[in-house]
Structure formats: C-alpha cells, structure tokens
C-alpha positions as CSV (number, residue, x, y, z in Angstrom):
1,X,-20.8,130.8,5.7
2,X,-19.8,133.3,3.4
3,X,-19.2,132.0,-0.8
4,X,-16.1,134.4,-1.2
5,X,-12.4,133.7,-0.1
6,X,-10.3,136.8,0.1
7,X,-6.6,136.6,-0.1
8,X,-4.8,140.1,1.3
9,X,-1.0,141.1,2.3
10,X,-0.8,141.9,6.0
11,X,0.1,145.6,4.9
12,X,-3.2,145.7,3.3
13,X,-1.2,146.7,0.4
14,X,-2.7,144.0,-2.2
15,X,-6.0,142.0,-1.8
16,X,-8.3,140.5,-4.0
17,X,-11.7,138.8,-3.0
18,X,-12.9,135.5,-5.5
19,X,-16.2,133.1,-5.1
20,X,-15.1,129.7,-3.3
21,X,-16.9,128.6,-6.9
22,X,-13.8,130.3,-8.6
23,X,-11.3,128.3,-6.8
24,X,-13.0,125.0,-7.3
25,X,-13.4,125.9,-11.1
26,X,-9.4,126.9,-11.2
27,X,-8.6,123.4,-9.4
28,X,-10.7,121.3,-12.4
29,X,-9.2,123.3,-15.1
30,X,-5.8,122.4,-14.0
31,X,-6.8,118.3,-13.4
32,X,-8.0,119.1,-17.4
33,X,-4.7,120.9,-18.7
34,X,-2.6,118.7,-17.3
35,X,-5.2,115.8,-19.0
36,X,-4.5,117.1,-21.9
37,X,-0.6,117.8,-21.2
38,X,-0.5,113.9,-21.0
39,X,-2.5,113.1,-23.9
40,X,-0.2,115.5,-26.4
41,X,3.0,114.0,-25.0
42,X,1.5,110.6,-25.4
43,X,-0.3,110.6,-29.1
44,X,1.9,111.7,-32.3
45,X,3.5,109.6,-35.3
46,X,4.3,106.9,-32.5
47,X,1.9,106.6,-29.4
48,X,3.5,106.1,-25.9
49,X,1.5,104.5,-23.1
50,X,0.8,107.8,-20.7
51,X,2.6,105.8,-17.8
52,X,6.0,105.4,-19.8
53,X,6.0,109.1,-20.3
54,X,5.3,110.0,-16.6
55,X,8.3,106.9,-15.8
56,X,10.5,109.2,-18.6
57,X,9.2,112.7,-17.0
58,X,10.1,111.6,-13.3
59,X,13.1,110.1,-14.3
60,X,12.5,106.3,-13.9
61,X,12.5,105.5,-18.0
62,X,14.7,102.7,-19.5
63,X,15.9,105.9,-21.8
64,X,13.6,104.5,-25.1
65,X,11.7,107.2,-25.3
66,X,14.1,109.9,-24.4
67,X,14.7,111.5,-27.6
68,X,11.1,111.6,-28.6
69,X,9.7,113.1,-25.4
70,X,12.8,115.1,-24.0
71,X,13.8,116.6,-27.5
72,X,10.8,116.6,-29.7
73,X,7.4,116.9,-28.2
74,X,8.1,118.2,-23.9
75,X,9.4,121.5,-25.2
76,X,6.8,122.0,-27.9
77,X,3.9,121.2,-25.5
78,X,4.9,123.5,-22.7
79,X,5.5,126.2,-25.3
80,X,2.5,125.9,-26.3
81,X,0.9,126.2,-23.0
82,X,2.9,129.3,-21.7
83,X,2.0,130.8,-25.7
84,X,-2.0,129.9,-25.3
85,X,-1.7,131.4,-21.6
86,X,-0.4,134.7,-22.5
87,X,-2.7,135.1,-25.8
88,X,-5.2,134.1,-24.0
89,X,-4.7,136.8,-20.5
90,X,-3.5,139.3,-23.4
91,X,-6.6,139.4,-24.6
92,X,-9.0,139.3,-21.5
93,X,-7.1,142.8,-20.4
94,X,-8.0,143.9,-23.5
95,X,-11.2,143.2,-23.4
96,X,-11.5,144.8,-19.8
97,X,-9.6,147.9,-20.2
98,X,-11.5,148.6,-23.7
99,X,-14.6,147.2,-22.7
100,X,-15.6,145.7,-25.9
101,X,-16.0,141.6,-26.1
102,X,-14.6,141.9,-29.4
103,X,-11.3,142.7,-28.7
104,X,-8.1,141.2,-28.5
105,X,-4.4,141.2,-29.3
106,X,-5.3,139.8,-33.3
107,X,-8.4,141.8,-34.1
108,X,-6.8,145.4,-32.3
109,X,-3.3,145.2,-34.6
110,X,-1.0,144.4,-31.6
111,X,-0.1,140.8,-32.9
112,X,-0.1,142.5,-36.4
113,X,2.8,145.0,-34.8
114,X,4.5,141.7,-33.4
115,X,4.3,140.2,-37.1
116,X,5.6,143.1,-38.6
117,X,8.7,143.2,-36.3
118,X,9.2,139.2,-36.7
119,X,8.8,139.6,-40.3
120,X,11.1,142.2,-40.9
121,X,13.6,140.7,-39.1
122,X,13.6,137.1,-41.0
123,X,13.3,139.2,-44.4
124,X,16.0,141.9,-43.8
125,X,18.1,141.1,-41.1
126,X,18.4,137.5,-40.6
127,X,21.9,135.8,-41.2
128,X,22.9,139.3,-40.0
129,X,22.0,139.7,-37.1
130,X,21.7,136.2,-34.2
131,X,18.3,134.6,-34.3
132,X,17.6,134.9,-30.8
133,X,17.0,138.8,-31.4
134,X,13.6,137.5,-33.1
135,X,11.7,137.3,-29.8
136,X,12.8,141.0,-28.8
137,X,11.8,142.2,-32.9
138,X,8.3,140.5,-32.5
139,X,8.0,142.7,-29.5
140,X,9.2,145.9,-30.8
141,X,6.7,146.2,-33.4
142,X,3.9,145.2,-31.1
143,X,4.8,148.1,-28.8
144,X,5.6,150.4,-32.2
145,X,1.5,149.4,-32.9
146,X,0.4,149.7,-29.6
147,X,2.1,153.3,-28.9
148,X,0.8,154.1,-32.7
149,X,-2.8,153.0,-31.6
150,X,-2.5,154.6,-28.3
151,X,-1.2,158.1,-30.2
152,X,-4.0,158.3,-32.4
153,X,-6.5,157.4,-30.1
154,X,-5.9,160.4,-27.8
155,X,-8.3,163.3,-27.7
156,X,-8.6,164.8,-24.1
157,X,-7.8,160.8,-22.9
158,X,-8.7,157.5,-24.6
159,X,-12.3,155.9,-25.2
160,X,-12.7,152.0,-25.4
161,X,-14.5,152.7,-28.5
162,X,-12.0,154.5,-30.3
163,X,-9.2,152.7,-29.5
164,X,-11.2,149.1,-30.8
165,X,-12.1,151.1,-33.9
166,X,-8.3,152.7,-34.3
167,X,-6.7,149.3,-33.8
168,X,-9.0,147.5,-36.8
169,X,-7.5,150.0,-39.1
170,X,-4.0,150.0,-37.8
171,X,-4.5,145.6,-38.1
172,X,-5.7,145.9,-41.5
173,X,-2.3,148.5,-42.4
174,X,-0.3,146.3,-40.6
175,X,-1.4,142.9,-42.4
176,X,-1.2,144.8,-45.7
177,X,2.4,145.7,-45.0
178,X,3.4,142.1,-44.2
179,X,2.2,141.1,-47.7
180,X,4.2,143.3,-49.5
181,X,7.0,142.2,-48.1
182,X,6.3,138.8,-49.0
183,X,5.6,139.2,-52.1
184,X,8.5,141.5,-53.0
185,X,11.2,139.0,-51.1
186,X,12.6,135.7,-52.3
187,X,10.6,132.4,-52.2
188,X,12.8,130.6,-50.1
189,X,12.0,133.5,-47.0
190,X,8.5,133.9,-48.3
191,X,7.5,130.4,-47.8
192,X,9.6,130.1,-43.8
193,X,7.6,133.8,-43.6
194,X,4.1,132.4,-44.5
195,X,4.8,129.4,-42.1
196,X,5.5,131.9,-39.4
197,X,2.4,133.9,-40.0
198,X,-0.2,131.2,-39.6
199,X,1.4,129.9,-36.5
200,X,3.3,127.3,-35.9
201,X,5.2,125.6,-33.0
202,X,7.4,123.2,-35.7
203,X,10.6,123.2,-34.3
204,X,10.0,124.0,-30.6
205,X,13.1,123.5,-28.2
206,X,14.3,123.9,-24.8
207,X,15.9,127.3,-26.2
208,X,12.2,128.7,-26.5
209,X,11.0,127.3,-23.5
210,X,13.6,129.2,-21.6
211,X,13.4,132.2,-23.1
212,X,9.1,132.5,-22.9
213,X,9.6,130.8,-19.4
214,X,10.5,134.6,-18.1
215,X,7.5,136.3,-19.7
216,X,5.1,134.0,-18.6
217,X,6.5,133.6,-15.1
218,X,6.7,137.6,-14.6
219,X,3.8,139.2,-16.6
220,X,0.3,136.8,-15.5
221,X,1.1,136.8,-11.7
222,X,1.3,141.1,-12.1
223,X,-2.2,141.4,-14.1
224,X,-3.8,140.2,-11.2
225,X,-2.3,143.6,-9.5
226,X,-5.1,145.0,-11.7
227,X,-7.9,143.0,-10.6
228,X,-9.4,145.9,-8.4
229,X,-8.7,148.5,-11.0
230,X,-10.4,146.4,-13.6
231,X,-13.2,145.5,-11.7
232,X,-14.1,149.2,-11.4
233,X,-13.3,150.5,-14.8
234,X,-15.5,148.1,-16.6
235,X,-18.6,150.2,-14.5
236,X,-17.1,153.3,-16.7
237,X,-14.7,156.1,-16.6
238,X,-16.6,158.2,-14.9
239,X,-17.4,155.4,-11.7
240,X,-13.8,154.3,-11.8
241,X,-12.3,157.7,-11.4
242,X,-15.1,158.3,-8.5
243,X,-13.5,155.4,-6.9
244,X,-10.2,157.0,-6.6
245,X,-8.6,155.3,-10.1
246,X,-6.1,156.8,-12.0
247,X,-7.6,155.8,-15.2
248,X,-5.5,156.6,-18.0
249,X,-2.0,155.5,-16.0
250,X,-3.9,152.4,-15.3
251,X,-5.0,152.1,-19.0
252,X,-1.8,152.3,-20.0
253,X,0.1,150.2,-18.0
254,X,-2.4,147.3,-18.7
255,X,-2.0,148.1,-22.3
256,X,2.1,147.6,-22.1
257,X,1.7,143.8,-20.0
258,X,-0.8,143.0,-22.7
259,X,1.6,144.4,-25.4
260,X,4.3,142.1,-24.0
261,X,2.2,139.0,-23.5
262,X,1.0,139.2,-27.1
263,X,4.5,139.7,-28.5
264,X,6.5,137.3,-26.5
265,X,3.3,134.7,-27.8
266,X,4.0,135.3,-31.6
267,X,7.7,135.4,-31.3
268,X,7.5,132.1,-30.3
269,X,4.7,130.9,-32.1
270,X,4.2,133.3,-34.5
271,X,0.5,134.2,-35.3
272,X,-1.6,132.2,-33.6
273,X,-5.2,134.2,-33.5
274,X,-8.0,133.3,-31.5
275,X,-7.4,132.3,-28.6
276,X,-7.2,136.0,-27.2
277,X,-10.6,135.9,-28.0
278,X,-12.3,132.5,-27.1
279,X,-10.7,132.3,-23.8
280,X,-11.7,134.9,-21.7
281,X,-15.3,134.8,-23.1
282,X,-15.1,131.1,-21.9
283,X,-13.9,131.6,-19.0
284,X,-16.6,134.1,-17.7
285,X,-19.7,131.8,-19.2
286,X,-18.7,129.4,-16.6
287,X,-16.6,131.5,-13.7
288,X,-18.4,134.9,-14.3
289,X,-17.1,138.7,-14.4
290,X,-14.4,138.7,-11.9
291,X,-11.5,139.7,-13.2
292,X,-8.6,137.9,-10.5
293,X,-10.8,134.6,-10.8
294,X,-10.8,135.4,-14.7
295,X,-6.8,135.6,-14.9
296,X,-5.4,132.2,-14.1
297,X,-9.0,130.6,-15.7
298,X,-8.0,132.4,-19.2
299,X,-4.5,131.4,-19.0
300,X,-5.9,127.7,-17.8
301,X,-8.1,127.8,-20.9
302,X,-6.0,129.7,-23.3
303,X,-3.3,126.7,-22.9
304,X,-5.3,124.3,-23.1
305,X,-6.5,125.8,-26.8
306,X,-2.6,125.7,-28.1
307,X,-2.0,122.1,-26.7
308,X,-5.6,120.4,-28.3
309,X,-4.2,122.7,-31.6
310,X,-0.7,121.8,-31.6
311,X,-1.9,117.9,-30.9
312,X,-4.1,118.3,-33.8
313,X,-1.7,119.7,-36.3
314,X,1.0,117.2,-35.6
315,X,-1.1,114.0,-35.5
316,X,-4.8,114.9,-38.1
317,X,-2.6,114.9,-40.8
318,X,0.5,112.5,-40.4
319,X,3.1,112.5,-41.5
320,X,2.4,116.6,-42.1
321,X,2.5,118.7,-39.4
322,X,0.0,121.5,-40.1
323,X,0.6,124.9,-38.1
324,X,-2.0,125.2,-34.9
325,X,-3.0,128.3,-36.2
326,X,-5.1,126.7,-38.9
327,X,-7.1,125.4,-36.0
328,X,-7.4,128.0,-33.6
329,X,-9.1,129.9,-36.7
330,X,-11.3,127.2,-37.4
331,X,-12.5,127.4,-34.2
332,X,-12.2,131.2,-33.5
333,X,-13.6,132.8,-36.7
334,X,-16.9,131.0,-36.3
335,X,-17.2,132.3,-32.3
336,X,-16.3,135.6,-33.7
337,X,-19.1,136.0,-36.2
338,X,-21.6,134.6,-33.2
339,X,-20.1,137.2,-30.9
340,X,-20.6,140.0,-34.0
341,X,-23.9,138.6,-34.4
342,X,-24.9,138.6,-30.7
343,X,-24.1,142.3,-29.7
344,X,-25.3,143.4,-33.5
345,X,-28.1,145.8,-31.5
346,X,-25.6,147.0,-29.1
C-alpha cells in the first residue's frame, strides 16, 4: 500500500502528491488550534467555562457573555490566527524560493517596508485621510521594499544569497527610517506608533476580521499552486530550469504572495516578528521537506503562535495587556541565534 495520497484535477492541470503521514499531522494540528482557539476565548480578566462559550458561539447562550466574547475577544482571536497563518506561509516561501533557513518576511526588510508604509501613514496622513486606507499603506511599502530588494538584487537574474544579504541591509535602512520619524513626530503619535511597531492586536474588531478574511482566504490556497515549482527549485537553479521551470517568473510571483501575506499581517497586527521564522522550521522537524504538506502545517502552526501570544499578553500581566510581539520575540530571537549557530560552517 503506497504512504503517499495524491490529489490531481481531472485536466491534469494541478496535482500535488503528500505522505498519508502529512495528512494525519494536518488533522492533529487542527484538533490543537482549535484547543487552543477555545482556551483564548475562555481565559482573560474573567474566565468562562469552555462550554458557555461554545453555547454563545452556536447560538444557544442566555446572552451573559455576549459582549465579552462577540465584541471583545472572538474578533481578536481569529485575527490573530489568520495574522500568525500568513506570517507564518510568508515566510516558509521565503525560505523556499531563497533557499536560506534564515529568512523571512522580518529578517529580509519586507515587514520593515510594511512598517514604513503603516507608519507614515499614522504620522503624516492620518485624520486626513480614512483609517481603513492603513491596511493598503502597510502593503505599499512592503511591495516598495520588496521591488527595491528585487531591483538591486539583479545581475544576469537573482541568487538566494544575494537577495538574503540585500534584504538585511534594506531591514536595517528601513528600521532606521521608522525611528527618525518617531523621534522627530509628537508624543502622542510616537507612543500609538511604538505600540504599533511591537505588535499588537489591542483593539481587534469584526472590521479587521473582515477585511484580513480576503487575504487569508485568497493568498494560502494559491501558494500551494507552487508546490511543484518549489519542490524543484530548492534542488537549484540549474535542476529546476532542467525540469522545465521558469525560474525567475516563478521567483517573482512567489515573492509578490509573500509580499502580500506579510503586509496584510502587520497592517493588522503591526510587527509581529518571528513567527515567519519558527513556523516553517517547525513544521518540517515533524512533517518534513514537502512543500504542499508544509503550507497548511505552517499556517496551522503559525496561528497557533499569535493565539498562545495574544493569550499571553492579555492575561500574564492583568489588568495590562502587553503587545504579542514581546512574546513571539522572546521565543523567536533565541531559535534564531540556534539556527545562526547551527549552519555557522555552512
């Protein structure tokens, strides 16, 4: 009996081939989001017993809890998820199109680009200009960094490792720009700004949910388009354009979904770093290399990552509600030292 399960169109047109092992893995990871999905609408300044909220979810409640889990922590939790989910698929196509384990949308400069956008926006245009234009600033500037990056990169095509190295220095502009803005604008907007930066999900409504809904929903499902195209390139240029793939169109195209996934993330959650990282490497320790199994397990984990986060900032510290990036840094600067210190010889 074979150990793979392959899923293809009847025109042959899209088909992708996973280990029966990936499948199983997919199915536990979603019993465990949806674990913790409970747990984070249960725990916060007031606990509510899990059944009450899954009476109030389907409907049945008396209505006590309505405000709490309906206005306050529903929206903020699935934000969360869709925002740790498209870090975290963001950075696993990074990390197969460059082919370096140390990349992802944070450490390359395209969440710096989305910052930049966000941040010129709530310094210099807003009260202007509507605040729901913030989602489509945040991912202006990550494209602005990304086609920046891209630009400079060329000679004669685009190598993994100058495109990692490129993006470090373009982060590190990027990040420097950001500060001079804060520190030459009021402290009222520097403060909102600062909040913004470390990554918060304070605040989260049905509004955001709605609007990261169509990013999430649209942009994951069409990565695994790539699964094939991954697959090959991470055996090199040279193998994948043997195999028939366009490499560079394919490069780029792959760079644009991750572009969007990354910006649509910090607009709504601002800079939450990290979990672009963590995730993918976690989900091929216990899935493996393949790159459709590694999709829906990255955005599996890469939720998961937000919601323990968000649970922690909102309930560690009561009654302060610390922004979730504070933890997904804890966690991810540490894994990205290891990871430094593990391919040091290669």
């Amino acid at each position: 009996m074979t150990n793979f399960l392959t899923v293809r169109t009847k025109s042959g047109s899209l088909s992708f081939q996973t280990y029966k092992k990936t499948w199983r893995i997919i199915l536990l990871l979603i019993l465990l989001s949806l674990g913790i999905f409970m747990l984070s609408l249960s725990v916060g300044s007031s606990f509510i017993a899990p059944n009450a909220v899954i009476k109030q979810i389907l409907g049945y409640g008396n209505g006590e809890y309505d405000f709490v889990l309906n206005t306050l922590r529903l929206p903020r939790v699935l934000l969360a998820f869709m925002v740790g989910a498209a870090l975290a698929v963001s950075g696993l196509i990074l990390q197969g199109v460059i082919r370096n384990p140390l990349a992802s949308p944070d450490i390359i400069g395209i969440t710096s680009g989305a910052s930049v956008g966000a941040i010129v926006f709530i310094v210099y245009l807003m009260g202007a200009v509507s605040l729901t234009w913030l989602p489509a600033a945040a991912i202006g500037g990550a494209a602005i960094s990304a086609i920046v990056i891209y630009g400079l990169s060329w000679k004669k095509g685009v190598t993994p490792i100058r495109l990692v190295l490129m993006g470090i220095g373009i982060a590190a502009i990027m990040k420097a720009f950001v500060t001079m803005m804060l520190v030459l604008s009021e402290a009222a907007v520097t403060t909102k700004s600062y909040l913004w930066l470390t990554g918060s999900l304070y605040g989260a409504n049905w509004i955001d949910v709605y609007s990261m809904l169509p990013w999430f929903l649209l942009f994951i499902p069409i990565t695994l388009l790539f699964s094939r195209t991954v697959n090959a390139a991470e055996l090199g240029d040279n193998v994948a354009m043997g195999l028939g793939v366009k490499v560079e169109l394919q490069r780029l195209l792959l760079l644009f979904i991750s572009v969007v996934l990354a910006g649509s993330a910090v607009a709504f959650a601002g800079g939450i770093e990290f979990v672009g990282l963590i995730a993918p490497h976690i989900g091929r320790m216990i899935a493996g290399r393949s790159f459709g199994g590694l999709v829906p397990i990255s955005a599996l984990i890469g939720g998961s990552i937000v919601m323990l986060a968000d649970m922690a900032a909102r309930t560690a510290f009561l009654p302060l509600d610390i922004p979730a990036g504070v933890f997904t840094a804890g966690i991810g600067a540490p894994f990205f030292i290891y990871l430094l210190y593990r391919n040091r010889y290669k």
